[in-house]
One Martini backbone bead per residue (centre of mass of N, CA, C, O) as a GRO file, in nm:
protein
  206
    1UNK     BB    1   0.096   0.032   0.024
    2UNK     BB    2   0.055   0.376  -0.019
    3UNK     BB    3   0.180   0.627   0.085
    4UNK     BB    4   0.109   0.907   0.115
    5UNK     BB    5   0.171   1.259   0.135
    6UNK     BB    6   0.361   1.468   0.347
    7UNK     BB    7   0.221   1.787   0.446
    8UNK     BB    8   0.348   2.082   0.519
    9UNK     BB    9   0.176   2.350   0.663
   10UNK     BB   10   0.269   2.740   0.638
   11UNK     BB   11   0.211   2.998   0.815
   12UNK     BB   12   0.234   3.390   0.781
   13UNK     BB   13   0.282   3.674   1.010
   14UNK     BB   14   0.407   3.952   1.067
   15UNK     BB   15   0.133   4.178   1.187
   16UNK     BB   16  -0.068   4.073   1.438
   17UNK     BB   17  -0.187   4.250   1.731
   18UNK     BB   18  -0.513   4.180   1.725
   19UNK     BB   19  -0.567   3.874   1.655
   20UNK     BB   20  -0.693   3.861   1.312
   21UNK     BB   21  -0.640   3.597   1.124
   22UNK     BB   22  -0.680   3.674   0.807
   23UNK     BB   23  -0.424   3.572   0.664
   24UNK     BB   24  -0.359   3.271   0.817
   25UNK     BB   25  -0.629   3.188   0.700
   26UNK     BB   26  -0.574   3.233   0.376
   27UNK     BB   27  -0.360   3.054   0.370
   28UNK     BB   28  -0.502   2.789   0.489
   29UNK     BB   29  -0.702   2.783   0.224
   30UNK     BB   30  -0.531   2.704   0.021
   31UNK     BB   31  -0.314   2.489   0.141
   32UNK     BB   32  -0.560   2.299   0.163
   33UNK     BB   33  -0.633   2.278  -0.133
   34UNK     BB   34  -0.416   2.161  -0.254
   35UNK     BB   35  -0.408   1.881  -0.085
   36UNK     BB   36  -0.694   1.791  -0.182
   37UNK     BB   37  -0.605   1.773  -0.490
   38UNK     BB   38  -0.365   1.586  -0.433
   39UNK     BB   39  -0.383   1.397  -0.167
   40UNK     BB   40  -0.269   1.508   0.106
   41UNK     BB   41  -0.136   1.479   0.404
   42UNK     BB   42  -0.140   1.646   0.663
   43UNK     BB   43   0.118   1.860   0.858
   44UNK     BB   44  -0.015   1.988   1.115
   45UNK     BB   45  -0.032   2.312   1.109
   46UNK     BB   46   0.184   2.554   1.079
   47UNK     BB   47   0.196   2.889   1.296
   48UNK     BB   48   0.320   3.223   1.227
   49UNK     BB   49   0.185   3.487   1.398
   50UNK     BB   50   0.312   3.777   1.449
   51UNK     BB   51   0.576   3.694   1.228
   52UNK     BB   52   0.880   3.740   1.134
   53UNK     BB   53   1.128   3.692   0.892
   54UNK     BB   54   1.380   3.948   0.873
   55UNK     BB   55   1.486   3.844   1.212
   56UNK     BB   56   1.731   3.649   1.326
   57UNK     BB   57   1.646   3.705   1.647
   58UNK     BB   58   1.351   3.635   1.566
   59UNK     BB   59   1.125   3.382   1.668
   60UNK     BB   60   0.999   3.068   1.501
   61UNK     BB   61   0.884   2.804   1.627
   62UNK     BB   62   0.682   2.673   1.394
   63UNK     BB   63   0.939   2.651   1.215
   64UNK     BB   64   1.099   2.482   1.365
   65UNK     BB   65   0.937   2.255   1.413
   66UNK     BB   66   0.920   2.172   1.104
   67UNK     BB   67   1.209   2.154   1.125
   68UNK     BB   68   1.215   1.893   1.283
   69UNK     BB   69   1.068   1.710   1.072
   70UNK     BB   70   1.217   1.712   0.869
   71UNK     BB   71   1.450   1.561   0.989
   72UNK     BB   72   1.281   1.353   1.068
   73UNK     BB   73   1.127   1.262   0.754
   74UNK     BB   74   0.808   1.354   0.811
   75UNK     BB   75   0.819   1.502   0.503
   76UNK     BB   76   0.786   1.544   0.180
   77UNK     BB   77   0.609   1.839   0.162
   78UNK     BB   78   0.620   2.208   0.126
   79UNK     BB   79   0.335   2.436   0.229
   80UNK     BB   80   0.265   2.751   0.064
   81UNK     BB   81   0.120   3.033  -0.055
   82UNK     BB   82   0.404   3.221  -0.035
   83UNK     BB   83   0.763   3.203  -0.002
   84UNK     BB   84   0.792   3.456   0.184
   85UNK     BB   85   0.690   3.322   0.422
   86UNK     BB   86   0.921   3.123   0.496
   87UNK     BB   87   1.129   3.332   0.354
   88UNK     BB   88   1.390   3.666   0.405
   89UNK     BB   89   1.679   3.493   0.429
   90UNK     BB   90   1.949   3.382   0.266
   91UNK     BB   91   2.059   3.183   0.506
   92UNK     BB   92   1.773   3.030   0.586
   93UNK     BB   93   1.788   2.928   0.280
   94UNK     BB   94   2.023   2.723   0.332
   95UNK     BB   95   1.963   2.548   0.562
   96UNK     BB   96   1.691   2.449   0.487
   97UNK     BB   97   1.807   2.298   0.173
   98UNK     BB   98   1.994   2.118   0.336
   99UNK     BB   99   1.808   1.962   0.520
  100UNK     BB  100   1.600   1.857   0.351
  101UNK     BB  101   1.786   1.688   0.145
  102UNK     BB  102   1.922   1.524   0.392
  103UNK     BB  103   1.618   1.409   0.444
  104UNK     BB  104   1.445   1.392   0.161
  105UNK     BB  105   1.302   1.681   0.146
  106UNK     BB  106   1.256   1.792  -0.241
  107UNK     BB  107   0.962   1.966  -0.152
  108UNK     BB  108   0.815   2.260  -0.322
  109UNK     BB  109   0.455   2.447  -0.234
  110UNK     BB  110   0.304   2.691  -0.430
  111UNK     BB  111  -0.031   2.867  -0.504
  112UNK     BB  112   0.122   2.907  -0.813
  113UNK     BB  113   0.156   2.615  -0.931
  114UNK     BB  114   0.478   2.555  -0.767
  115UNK     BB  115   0.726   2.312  -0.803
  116UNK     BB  116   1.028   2.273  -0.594
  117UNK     BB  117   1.306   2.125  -0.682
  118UNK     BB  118   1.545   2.082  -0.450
  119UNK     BB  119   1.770   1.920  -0.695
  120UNK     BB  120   1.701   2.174  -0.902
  121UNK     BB  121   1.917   2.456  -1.022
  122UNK     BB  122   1.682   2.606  -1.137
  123UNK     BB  123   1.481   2.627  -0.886
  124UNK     BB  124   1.739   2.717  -0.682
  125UNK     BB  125   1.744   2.989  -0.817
  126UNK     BB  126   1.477   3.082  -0.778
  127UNK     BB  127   1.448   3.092  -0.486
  128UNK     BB  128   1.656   3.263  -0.422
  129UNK     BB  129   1.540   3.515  -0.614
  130UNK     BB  130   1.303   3.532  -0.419
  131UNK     BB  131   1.457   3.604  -0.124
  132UNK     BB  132   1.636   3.869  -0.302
  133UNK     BB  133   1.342   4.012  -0.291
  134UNK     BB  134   1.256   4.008  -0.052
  135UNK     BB  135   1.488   4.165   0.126
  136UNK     BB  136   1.453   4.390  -0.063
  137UNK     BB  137   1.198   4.494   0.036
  138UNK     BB  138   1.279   4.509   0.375
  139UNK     BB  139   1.509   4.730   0.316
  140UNK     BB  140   1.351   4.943   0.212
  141UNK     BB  141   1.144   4.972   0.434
  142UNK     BB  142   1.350   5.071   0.626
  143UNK     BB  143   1.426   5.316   0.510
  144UNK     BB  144   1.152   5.477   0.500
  145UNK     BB  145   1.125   5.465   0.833
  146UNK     BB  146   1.379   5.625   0.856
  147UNK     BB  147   1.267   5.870   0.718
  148UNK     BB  148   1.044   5.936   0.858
  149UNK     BB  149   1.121   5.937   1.138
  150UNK     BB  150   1.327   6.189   1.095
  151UNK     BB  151   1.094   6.393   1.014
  152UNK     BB  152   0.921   6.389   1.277
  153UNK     BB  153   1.146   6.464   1.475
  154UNK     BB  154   1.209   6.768   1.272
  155UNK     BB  155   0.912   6.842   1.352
  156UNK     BB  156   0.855   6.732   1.692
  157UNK     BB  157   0.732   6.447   1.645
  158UNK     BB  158   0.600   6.138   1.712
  159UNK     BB  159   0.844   5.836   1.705
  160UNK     BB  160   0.736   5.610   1.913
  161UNK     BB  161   0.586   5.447   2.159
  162UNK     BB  162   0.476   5.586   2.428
  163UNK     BB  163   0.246   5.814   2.562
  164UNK     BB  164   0.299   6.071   2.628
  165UNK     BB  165   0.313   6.259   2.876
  166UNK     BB  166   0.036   6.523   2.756
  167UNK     BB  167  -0.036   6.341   2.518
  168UNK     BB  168  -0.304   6.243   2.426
  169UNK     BB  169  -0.545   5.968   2.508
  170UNK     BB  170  -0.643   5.745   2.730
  171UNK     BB  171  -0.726   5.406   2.689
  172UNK     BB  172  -1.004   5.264   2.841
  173UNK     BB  173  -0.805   5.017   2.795
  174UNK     BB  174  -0.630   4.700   2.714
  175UNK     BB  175  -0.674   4.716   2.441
  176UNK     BB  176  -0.582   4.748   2.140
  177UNK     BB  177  -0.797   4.957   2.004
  178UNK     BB  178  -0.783   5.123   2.217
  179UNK     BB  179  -0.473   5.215   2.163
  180UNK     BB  180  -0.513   5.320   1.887
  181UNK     BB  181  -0.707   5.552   1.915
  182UNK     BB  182  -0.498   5.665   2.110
  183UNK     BB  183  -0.250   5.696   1.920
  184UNK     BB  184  -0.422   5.894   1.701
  185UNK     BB  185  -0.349   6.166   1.943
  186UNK     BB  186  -0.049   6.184   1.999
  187UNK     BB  187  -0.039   6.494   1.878
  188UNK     BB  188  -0.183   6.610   2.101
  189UNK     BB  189  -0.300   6.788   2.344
  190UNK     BB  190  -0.341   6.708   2.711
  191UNK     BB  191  -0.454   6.934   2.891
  192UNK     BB  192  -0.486   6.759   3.191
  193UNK     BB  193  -0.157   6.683   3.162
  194UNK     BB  194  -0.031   6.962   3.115
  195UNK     BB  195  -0.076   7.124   3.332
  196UNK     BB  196   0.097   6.986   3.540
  197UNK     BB  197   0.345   7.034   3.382
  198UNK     BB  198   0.370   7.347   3.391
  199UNK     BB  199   0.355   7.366   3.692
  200UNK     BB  200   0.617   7.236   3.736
  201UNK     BB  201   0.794   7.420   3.556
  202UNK     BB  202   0.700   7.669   3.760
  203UNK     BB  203   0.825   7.568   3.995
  204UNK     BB  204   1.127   7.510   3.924
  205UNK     BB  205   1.187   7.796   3.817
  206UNK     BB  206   1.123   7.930   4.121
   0.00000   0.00000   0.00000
C-alpha cells in the first residue's frame, strides 16, 4: 500500500498585534485547497502568526517545529501560500534546503501551482532569487521608516513607543483596539496632563 505524500503546511504574517488572523487563515485556505486536489495528507498546519520573517534574532517557533520534522524524515513536501512566508533571509534558505535534501525532503509548493524540486539547480536559482527580492523589499522598507521617522523627529513630533505623558489621550482600557484610538491622537496636547507639566515646570523654575 503506497503510504500518502505528506505535506506540511506553513503559514505565516508579520504583523498581527490584535490578533484577527485574516492573513493566516487566507493561507490555511489555499493550502488546505492545494492538499486536498493533490491527495496529500496534512502534517501540522505550521503558524507563526504576528512573526516576522525578516529578523534573525526574532523567533519563529513554529518554523523550527516543522523543520524539526523534516529533519525527522517526517514530510514529503513543504506546502506555502506564497514562498516568502517562509524565508526573507537567503542565509536561513540555505540552511532550509541543506537540511531538507539531507533528510530526503526535496520538494517545495506554493499557491501559484509552481513546484520547485529542491535538487533541480534551475528551480534552487528561482527560489534563491525570491528570497534576495523578498530581503530586498525588507531593506527598502527599513530605509523608507527610517527616513519617515527622521522627518518625524525634525517635525518634533511623536517618533514610536509609549504615548508621553501630556500628549494624546488615554486608553479606555487594555485591549489593542483602545490603544490603537489613543495613540491616534498621540500628537494633540491633552490640555488635563499638560497642566500638571506647565505647573511642574513653573515650581522648577521658580
Amino acid at each position: 500500500m503506497t503510504m500518502a505524500t505528506r505535506a506540511a503546511i506553513y503559514v505565516r504574517i508579520s504583523s498581527d498585534s490584535e490578533n484577527l488572523r485574516l492573513g493566516v487563515d487566507r493561507q490555511l485556505k489555499d493550502c488546505y485547497r492545494i492538499c486536498e486536489e493533490e491527495g496529500w495528507s496534512v502534517v501540522g498546519p505550521y503558524e507563526d502568526n504576528d512573526k516576522t520573517a525578516a529578523d534573525p534574532n526574532k523567533p519563529r517557533p513554529r518554523y523550527e517545529q516543522m523543520m524539526n520534522a523534516v529533519r525527522a524524515g517526517k514530510v514529503d513536501v513543504v506546502v506555502v501560500a506564497v514562498s516568502d512566508r517562509l524565508h526573507r533571509q537567503p542565509a536561513e534558505l540555505e540552511v532550509f534546503l541543506a537540511d531538507a535534501v539531507r533528510a530526503g525532503m526535496t520538494r517545495l509548493r506554493t499557491d501559484r501551482s509552481r513546484e520547485y524540486d529542491l535538487t533541480d539547480h534551475e528551480a534552487i536559482r528561482d527560489i534563491r532569487k525570491e528570497t534576495i527580492d523578498a530581503a530586498y523589499e525588507v531593506d527598502r522598507l527599513r530605509y523608507r521608516v527610517k527616513r519617515a521617522s527622521l522627518e518625524r523627529a525634525r517635525r518634533g513630533e511623536f517618533n514610536g513607543g509609549h504615548r508621553p505623558f501630556g500628549y494624546g489621550i488615554r486608553p479606555v482600557d487594555d485591549s489593542p483596539r483602545s490603544k490603537a484610538d489613543a495613540m491616534a491622537h498621540v500628537n494633540e496636547i491633552n490640555e488635563h496632563e499638560a497642566r500638571h507639566i506647565r505647573n511642574a515646570a513653573k515650581r522648577i523654575l521658580e
